[in-house]
Structure formats: structure tokens, C-alpha cells
DRENZA-841084 format. One line per 3 residues: their letters; for each residue x, y, z of C-alpha. Coordinates in Angstrom, 1 decimal, always signed. Example, Ala and Ser with C-alpha at 12.3 -4.5 7.8 and 13.67 -1.06 7.14 Angstrom:
2
as) +12.3,-4.5,+7.8 ~ +13.7,-1.1,+7.1
***
This chain:
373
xxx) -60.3,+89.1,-72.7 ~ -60.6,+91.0,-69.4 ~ -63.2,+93.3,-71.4
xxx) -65.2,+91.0,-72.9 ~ -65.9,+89.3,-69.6 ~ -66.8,+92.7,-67.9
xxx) -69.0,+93.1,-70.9 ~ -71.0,+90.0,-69.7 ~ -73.9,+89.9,-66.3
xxx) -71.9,+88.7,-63.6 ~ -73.7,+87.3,-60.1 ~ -73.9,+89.4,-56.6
xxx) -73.9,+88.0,-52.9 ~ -77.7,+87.0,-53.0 ~ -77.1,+84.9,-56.2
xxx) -79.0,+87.9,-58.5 ~ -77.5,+88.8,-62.2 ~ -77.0,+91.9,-62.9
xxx) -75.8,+93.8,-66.3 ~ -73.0,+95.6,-65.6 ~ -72.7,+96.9,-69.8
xxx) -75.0,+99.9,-69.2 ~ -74.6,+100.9,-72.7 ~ -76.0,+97.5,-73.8
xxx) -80.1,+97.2,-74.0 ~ -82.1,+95.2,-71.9 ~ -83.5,+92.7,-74.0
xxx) -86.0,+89.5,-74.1 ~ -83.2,+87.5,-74.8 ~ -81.1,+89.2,-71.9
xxx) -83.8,+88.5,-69.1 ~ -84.8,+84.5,-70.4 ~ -80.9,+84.0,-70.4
xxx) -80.3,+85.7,-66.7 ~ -83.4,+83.6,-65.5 ~ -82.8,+80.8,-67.1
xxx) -86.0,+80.8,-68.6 ~ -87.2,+80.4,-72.4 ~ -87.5,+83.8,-74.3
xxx) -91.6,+83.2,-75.2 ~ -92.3,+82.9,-71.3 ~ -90.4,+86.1,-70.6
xxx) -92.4,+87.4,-73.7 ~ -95.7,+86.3,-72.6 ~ -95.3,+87.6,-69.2
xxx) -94.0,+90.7,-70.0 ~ -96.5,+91.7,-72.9 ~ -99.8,+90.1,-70.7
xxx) -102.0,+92.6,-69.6 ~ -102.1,+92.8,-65.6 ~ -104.5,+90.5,-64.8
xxx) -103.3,+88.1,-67.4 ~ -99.6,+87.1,-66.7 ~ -101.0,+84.1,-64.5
xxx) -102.0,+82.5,-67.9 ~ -98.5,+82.7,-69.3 ~ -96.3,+81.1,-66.2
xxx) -96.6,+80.4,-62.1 ~ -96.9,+83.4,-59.9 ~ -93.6,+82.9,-58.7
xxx) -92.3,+83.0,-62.0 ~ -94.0,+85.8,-63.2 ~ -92.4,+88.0,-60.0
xxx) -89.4,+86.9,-60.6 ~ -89.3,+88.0,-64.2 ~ -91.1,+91.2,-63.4
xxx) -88.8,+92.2,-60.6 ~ -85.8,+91.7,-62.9 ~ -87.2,+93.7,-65.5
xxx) -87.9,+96.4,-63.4 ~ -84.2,+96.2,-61.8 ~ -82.2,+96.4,-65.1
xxx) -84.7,+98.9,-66.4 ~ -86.3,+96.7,-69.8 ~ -88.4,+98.8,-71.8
xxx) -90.6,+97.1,-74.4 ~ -89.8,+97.6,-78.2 ~ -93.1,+99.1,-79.3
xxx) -91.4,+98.8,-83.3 ~ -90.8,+95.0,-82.7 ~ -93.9,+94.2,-80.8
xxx) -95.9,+95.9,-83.9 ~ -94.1,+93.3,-86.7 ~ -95.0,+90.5,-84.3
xxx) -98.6,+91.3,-83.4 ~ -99.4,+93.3,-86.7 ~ -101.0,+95.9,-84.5
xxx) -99.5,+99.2,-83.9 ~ -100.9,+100.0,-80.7 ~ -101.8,+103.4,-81.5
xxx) -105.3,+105.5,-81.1 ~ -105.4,+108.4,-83.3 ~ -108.4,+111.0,-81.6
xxx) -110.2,+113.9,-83.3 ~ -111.4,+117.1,-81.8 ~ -112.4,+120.3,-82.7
xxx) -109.7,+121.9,-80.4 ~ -108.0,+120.8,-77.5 ~ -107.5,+123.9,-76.2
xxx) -111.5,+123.4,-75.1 ~ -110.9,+122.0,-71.2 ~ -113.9,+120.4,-71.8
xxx) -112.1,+118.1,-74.6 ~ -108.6,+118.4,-72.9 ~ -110.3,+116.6,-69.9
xxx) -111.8,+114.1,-72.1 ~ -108.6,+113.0,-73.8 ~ -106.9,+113.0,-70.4
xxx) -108.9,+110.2,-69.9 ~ -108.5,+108.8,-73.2 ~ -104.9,+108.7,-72.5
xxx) -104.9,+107.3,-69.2 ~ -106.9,+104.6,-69.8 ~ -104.7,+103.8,-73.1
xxx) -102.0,+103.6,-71.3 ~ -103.3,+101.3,-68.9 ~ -103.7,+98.7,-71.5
xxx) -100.6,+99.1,-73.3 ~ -101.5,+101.9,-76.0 ~ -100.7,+104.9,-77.0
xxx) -102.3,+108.1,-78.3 ~ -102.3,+111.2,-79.9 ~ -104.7,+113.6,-80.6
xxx) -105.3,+116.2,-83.8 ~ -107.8,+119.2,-84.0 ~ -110.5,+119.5,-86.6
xxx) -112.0,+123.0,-85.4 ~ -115.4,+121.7,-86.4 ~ -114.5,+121.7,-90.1
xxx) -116.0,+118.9,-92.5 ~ -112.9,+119.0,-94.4 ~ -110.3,+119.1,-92.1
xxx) -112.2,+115.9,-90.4 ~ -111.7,+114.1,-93.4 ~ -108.2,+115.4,-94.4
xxx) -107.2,+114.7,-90.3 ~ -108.7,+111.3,-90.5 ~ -106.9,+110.3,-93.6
xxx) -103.7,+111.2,-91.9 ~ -104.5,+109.4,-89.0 ~ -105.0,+105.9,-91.0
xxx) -102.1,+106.5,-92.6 ~ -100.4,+105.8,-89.1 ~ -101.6,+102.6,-89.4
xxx) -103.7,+103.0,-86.0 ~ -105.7,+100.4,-84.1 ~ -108.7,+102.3,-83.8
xxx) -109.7,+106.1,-83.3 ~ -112.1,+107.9,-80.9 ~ -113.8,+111.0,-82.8
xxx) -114.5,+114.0,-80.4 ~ -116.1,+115.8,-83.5 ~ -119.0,+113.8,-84.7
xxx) -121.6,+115.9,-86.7 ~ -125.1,+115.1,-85.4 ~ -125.8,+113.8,-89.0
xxx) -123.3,+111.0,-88.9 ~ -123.0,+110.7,-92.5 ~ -119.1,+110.6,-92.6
xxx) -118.9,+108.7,-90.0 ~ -120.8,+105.8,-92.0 ~ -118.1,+106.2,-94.6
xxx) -115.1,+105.5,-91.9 ~ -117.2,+102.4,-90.8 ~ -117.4,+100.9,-93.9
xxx) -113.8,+100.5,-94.5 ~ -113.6,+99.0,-91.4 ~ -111.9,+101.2,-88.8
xxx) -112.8,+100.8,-85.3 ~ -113.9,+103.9,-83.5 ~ -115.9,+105.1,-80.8
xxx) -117.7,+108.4,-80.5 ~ -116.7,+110.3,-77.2 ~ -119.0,+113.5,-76.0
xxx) -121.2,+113.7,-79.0 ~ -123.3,+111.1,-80.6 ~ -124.3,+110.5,-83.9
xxx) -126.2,+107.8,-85.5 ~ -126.0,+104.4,-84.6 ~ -122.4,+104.1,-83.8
xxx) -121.1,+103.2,-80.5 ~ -120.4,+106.5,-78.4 ~ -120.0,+107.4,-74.9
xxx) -121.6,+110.6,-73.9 ~ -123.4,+112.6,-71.1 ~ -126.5,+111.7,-71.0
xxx) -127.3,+115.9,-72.2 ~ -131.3,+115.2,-72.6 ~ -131.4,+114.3,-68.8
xxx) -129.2,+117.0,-68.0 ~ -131.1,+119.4,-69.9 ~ -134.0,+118.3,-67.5
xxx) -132.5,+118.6,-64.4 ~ -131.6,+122.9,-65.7 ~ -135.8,+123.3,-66.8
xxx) -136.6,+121.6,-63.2 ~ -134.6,+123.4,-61.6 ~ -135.4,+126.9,-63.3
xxx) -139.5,+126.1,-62.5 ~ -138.6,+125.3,-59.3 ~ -137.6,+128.8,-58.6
xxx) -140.5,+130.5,-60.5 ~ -138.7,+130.9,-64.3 ~ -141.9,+130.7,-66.8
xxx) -140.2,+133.6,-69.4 ~ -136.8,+131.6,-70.4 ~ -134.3,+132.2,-72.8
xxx) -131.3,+129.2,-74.3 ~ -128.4,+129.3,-76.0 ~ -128.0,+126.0,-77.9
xxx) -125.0,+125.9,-79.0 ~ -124.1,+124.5,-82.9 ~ -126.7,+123.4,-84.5
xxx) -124.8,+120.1,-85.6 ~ -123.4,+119.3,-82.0 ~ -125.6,+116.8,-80.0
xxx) -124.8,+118.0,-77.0 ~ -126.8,+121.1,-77.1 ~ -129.4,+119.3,-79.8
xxx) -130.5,+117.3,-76.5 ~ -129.4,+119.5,-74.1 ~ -132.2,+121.8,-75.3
xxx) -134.6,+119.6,-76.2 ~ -134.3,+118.1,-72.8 ~ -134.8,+121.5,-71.0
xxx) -137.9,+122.7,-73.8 ~ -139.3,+119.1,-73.0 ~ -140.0,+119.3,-69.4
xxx) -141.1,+123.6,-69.9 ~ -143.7,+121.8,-72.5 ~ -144.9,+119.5,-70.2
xxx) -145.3,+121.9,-67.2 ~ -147.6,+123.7,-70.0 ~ -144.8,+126.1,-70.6
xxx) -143.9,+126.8,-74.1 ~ -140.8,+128.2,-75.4 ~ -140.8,+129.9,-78.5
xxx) -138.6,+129.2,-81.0 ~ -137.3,+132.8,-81.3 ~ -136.3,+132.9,-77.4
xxx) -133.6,+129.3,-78.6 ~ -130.8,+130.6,-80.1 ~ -127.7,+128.8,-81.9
xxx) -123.9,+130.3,-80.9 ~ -120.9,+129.0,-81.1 ~ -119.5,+127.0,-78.3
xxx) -117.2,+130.0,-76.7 ~ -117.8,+133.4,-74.4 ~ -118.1,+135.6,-77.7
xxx) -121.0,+133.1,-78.9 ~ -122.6,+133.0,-75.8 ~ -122.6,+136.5,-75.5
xxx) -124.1,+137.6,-78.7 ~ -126.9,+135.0,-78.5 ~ -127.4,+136.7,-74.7
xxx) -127.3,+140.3,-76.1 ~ -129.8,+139.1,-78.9 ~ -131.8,+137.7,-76.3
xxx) -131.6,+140.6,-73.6 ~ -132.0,+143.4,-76.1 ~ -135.2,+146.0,-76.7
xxx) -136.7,+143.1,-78.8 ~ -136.7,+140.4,-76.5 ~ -137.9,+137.3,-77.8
xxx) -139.7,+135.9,-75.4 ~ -142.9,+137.8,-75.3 ~ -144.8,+140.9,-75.3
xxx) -141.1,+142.6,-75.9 ~ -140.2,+140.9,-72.0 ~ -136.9,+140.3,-71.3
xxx) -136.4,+136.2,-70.1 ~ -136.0,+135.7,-66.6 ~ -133.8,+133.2,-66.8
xxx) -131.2,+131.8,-69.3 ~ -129.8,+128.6,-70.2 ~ -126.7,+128.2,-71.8
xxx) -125.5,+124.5,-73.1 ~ -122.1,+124.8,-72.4 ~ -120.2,+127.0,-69.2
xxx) -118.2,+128.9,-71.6 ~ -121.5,+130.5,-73.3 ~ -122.9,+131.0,-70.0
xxx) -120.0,+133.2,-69.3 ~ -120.6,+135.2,-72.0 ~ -124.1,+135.5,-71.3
xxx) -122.9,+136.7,-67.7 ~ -120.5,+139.2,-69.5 ~ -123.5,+140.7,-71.7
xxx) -126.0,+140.4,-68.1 ~ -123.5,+142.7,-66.6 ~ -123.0,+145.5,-69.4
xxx) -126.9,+145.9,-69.7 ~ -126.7,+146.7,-65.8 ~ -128.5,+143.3,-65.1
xxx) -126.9,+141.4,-61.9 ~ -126.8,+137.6,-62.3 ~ -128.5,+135.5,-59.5
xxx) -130.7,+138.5,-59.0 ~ -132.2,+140.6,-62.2 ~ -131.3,+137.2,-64.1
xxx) -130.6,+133.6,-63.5 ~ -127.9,+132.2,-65.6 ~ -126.8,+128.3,-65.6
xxx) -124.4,+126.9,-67.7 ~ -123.6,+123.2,-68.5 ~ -120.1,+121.0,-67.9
xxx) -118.9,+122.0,-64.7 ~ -115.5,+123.3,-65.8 ~ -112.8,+124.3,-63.1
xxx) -113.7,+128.1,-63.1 ~ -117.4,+127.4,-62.8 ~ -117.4,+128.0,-59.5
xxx) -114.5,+129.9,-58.9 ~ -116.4,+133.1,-60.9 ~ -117.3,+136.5,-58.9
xxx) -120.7,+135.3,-59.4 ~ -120.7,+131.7,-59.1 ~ -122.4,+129.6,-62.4
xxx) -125.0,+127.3,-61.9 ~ -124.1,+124.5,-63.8 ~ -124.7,+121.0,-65.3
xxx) -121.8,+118.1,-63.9 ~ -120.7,+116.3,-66.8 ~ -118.4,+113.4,-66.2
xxx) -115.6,+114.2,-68.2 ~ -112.4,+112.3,-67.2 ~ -114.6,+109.2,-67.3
xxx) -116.3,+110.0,-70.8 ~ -112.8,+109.5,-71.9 ~ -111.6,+106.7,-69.4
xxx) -114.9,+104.6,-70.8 ~ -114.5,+105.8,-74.2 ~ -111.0,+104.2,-74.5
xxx) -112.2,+101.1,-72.6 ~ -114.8,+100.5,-75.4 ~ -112.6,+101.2,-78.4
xxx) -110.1,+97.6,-76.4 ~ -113.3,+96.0,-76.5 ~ -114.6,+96.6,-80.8
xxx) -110.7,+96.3,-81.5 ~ -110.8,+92.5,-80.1 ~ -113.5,+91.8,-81.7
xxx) -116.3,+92.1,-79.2 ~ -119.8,+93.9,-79.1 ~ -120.1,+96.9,-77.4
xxx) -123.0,+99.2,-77.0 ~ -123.1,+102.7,-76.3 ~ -123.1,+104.5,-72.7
xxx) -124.7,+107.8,-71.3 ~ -123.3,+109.1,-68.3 ~ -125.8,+110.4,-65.2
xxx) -125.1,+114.5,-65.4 ~ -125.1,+116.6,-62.2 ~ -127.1,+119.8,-61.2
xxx) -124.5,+122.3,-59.3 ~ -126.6,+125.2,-58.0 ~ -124.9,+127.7,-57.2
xxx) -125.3,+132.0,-57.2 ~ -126.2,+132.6,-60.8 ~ -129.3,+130.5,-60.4
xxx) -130.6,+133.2,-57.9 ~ -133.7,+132.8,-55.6 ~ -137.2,+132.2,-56.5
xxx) -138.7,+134.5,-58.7 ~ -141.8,+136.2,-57.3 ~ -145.4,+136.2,-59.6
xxx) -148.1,+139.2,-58.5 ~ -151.3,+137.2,-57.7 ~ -153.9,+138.8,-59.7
xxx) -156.5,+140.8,-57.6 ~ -159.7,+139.5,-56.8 ~ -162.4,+139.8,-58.9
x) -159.8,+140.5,-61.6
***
């Protein structure tokens, strides 16, 4: 008998109940009965969202529950809270590859804000590949997820229509596609801000590496930048705009391409200047700068785009393009709460940011033609 009572909470000096079986789980059932509450109120409380547990009971109530929980440790069971909402509370998301710090910063904020409202995530990579996109997506319904966030969205969207239609809720996060809701940079401004920047310092023979053709970010990152050349009465030519993959190797093909004998930008000149839609490319183009005995900042002028950590933390520091990352993510999640309870959402561009830094060089000097001439 001895055991059985020992088995059972027993009070302390200040009147609190404790567990003293620390094998035994903390359940609903064992808070409502140590509070002498009912078991839905404890439930209500404890599964509200932060700024919601005032709905369920009084304030002094809800502390009183919450500081018990906390004290004999409850965790929620995310099985039984499933069967009782029908919702699994899990976000499946879609990269190419989260080995990109670009897209590891994103889902950081994916996660973070998931976790704020009682979800959780995980993540799979596509590499950029129309089929492993739909095999990956398949496998993520099959989890029975709330909604996903694609990180991979072809330009074209035409996939993505297909997911819609049965229903799923998703949000696009740093590429858009479409019509369907998506948080992104806003990469046509910040394609601006490079082409003001570049005629600012005297650039008129420039040079970009776009990226995939089927990635928005550098569709509208370069048509931003060829924009605002266009309007100064500056055009680029087509052949100086070169697609690459999204990595140093791309970037510095596209830059050898683009620096060679046959440069592309006119009258066999070599660009002043070269704009590269994501920092990784850039760094390639630096790489291919420096083996044709070119110095960034002062033979060329190189600027990049995302302001990854080792932007400026290069011998030569990259000129570069601020996106908001983390929050591209945070928002991204924040959305995806919003279509999953039903409620209209429209999509978000976030304000870029123009680092200038070494690469970007001084102003570029024009001879004056003579008089008379």
C-alpha cells in the first residue's frame, strides 16, 4: 500500500502538488486533477496560441496552469493532438539544396517562425529537378502535412497549378511564379539599385550573369538592372547576358566567356563592369578576374547579389545586393498559418539593400573627345 501511495502527487509546505512517480507522464488529466480544474480548460489553455489563452480561462488561471506545466515538465502529445484536431501540424519545404546558405537562412526562418505557432518542419532537396519536385512532393503529402512552402518554383508555374488544384496550401518563398501567393525579394528593384549604382561610377560597357533561366530571381534581377541601362539610353546586348548556374563554377565560366578575346560587349571590348545575380557567381567571376591578371575594384567592378556571410569578409570585398533572408522565411511561414485557416493572403516583396563595398571600385574615367573632333 505504502507504494501505491508514493506512486500518487503528494502536497509541499506552500500547499503545491507535486509528482513524485518520475517515470509516470505528465498528462492533461494529471494537471486538471492537481489543479482541480476540468481537463478541457487545462486543454484549451495549454494548446492556445500565446496571445489566446485569455479566451480559454481568467489570467490567474491560465498562470497557474502554465506554471505547473512548466514545473512537472508536460510536453504536448503532438500524436494525440493530431486525432483530435485532424491536423498534423507539419510543413513539408522544397529546395533545390540546403546546402545553398542562401536557402539554409531561409528555412531558418521557416522553422522559427513554425515553431512559434506550434508547428513543425522539415525540409527535402529537389536540386532544381522537375522530377524529383514532383516525386519529393508526393512524398511530402503522403506525411499528411498542413501545408508546404516551395523554395524551388520554376518561373513557369505550371506544376505548381497542378498542386493547387488538389488543394494543398502552399506558399512560394524566394522565387515567384505565377499567381500564387509567394514571399520574395523584391529582385527587379534590387536589380535597379546594381545598374544605378554601376552608372553612377561611369560603367556604360557592362556584362551579367543571370543565373538559370527558369529562376525568377535572376529573370528580374536582370531585367531590373537592363531596365534602368535602357532608360539611361544604354543598351545591353543580349550576347554580353549570360545564363550559369547558381554556384562559383557557373559564375566563372559565364565571366571567362564574358572576359575572353571575344568579348561580347562591343567592338571586341572587354565590360567594365559585371553583374552577377547571386554572390556565389560573383565569386567565381572574381576567381576568373584574377587569373586573366584583371584586379577587381580596379581593372573591373564586380557586384554580386544576397549579401551572404562571406560577402564581405573576401580579400576583395563583394559589392553586393542585401536580401532579407531570415525574414523571407519568418513571413513565408506566417502566410502559409494564415491560407491554412482559411484566410486571404496576398503575396509580399521585400525592400533589397545596396552594400558597396571594394569590388565595385571607383568611378570609371571617359576621355573627352578633342575639340573640333
Amino acid at each position: 500500500m505504502a507504494d501505491q501511495l508514493d506512486n500518487h502527487p503528494q502536497g509541499t509546505e506552500d500547499g503545491r502538488i507535486v509528482n513524485t512517480d518520475h517515470n509516470a507522464p505528465i498528462t492533461l488529466r494529471t494537471l486538471a486533477e492537481q489543479l482541480g480544474l476540468h481537463v478541457s480548460t487545462v486543454s484549451r489553455v495549454l494548446h492556445a496560441k500565446p496571445d489566446e489563452q485569455l479566451r480559454a480561462a481568467s489570467e490567474a488561471t491560465v498562470a497557474r496552469i502554465r506554471t505547473l506545466a512548466d514545473e512537472l515538465g508536460y510536453r504536448p502529445n503532438p500524436h494525440a493532438t493530431s486525432l483530435r484536431t485532424r491536423r498534423s501540424n507539419l510543413v513539408g519545404v522544397l529546395v533545390p539544396r540546403l546546402s545553398d546558405i542562401v536557402l539554409a537562412t531561409i528555412y531558418e526562418g521557416i522553422e522559427e517562425s513554425a515553431a512559434e505557432h506550434g508547428l513543425s518542419t522539415f525540409v527535402t532537396n529537389t536540386r532544381d529537378i522537375p522530377a524529383a519536385q514532383r516525386a519529393r512532393t508526393e512524398m511530402v503529402l503522403a506525411r499528411r502535412v498542413d501545408g508546404m512552402i516551395f523554395g524551388d518554383a520554376y518561373v513557369d508555374g505550371r506544376f505548381l497549378d497542378e498542386v493547387a488544384a488538389r488543394g494543398v496550401p502552399f506558399v512560394l518563398v524566394s522565387r515567384r511564379a505565377g499567381r500564387h501567393v509567394s514571399v520574395t525579394c523584391d529582385d527587379y528593384l534590387g536589380g535597379r539599385l546594381v545598374a544605378e549604382h554601376l552608372l553612377e561610377r561611369g560603367h556604360r560597357s557592362v556584362a551579367v550573369i543571370a543565373g538559370e533561366p527558369y529562376a525568377s530571381t535572376g529573370l528580374d534581377r536582370t531585367a531590373g538592372f537592363v531596365d534602368t541601362y535602357r532608360e539611361a539610353g544604354l543598351r545591353i546586348p543580349p550576347e554580353a547576358i549570360l545564363h550559369s548556374r547558381f554556384d562559383a563554377s557557373g559564375g566563372r565560366l559565364a565571366a571567362e566567356a564574358l572576359l575572353g578575346a571575344d568579348a561580347p560587349t562591343g567592338a571586341g571590348r572587354r565590360p567594365t563592369a559585371i553583374f552577377a545575380v547571386n554572390d556565389f557567381a560573383a565569386i567565381g567571376a572574381l576567381g576568373a578576374a584574377r587569373d586573366l591578371g584583371l584586379l577587381a575594384g580596379t581593372d573591373l567592378a564586380v557586384v554580386g547579389f544576397n549579401d551572404t556571410p562571406l560577402a564581405a569578409e573576401l580579400p576583395i570585398a563583394l559589392t553586393t545586393v542585401r536580401s532579407p533572408m531570415h525574414e523571407m522565411g519568418r513571413r513565408g511561414m506566417e502566410l502559409l498559418v494564415r491560407l491554412i485557416r482559411g484566410d486571404e493572403v496576398a503575396a509580399e516583396r521585400l525592400r533589397p539593400e545596396l552594400m558597396v563595398r571594394a569590388s565595385s571600385g571607383a568611378n570609371v574615367s571617359h576621355p573627352t573627345p578633342a575639340a573640333g573632333g
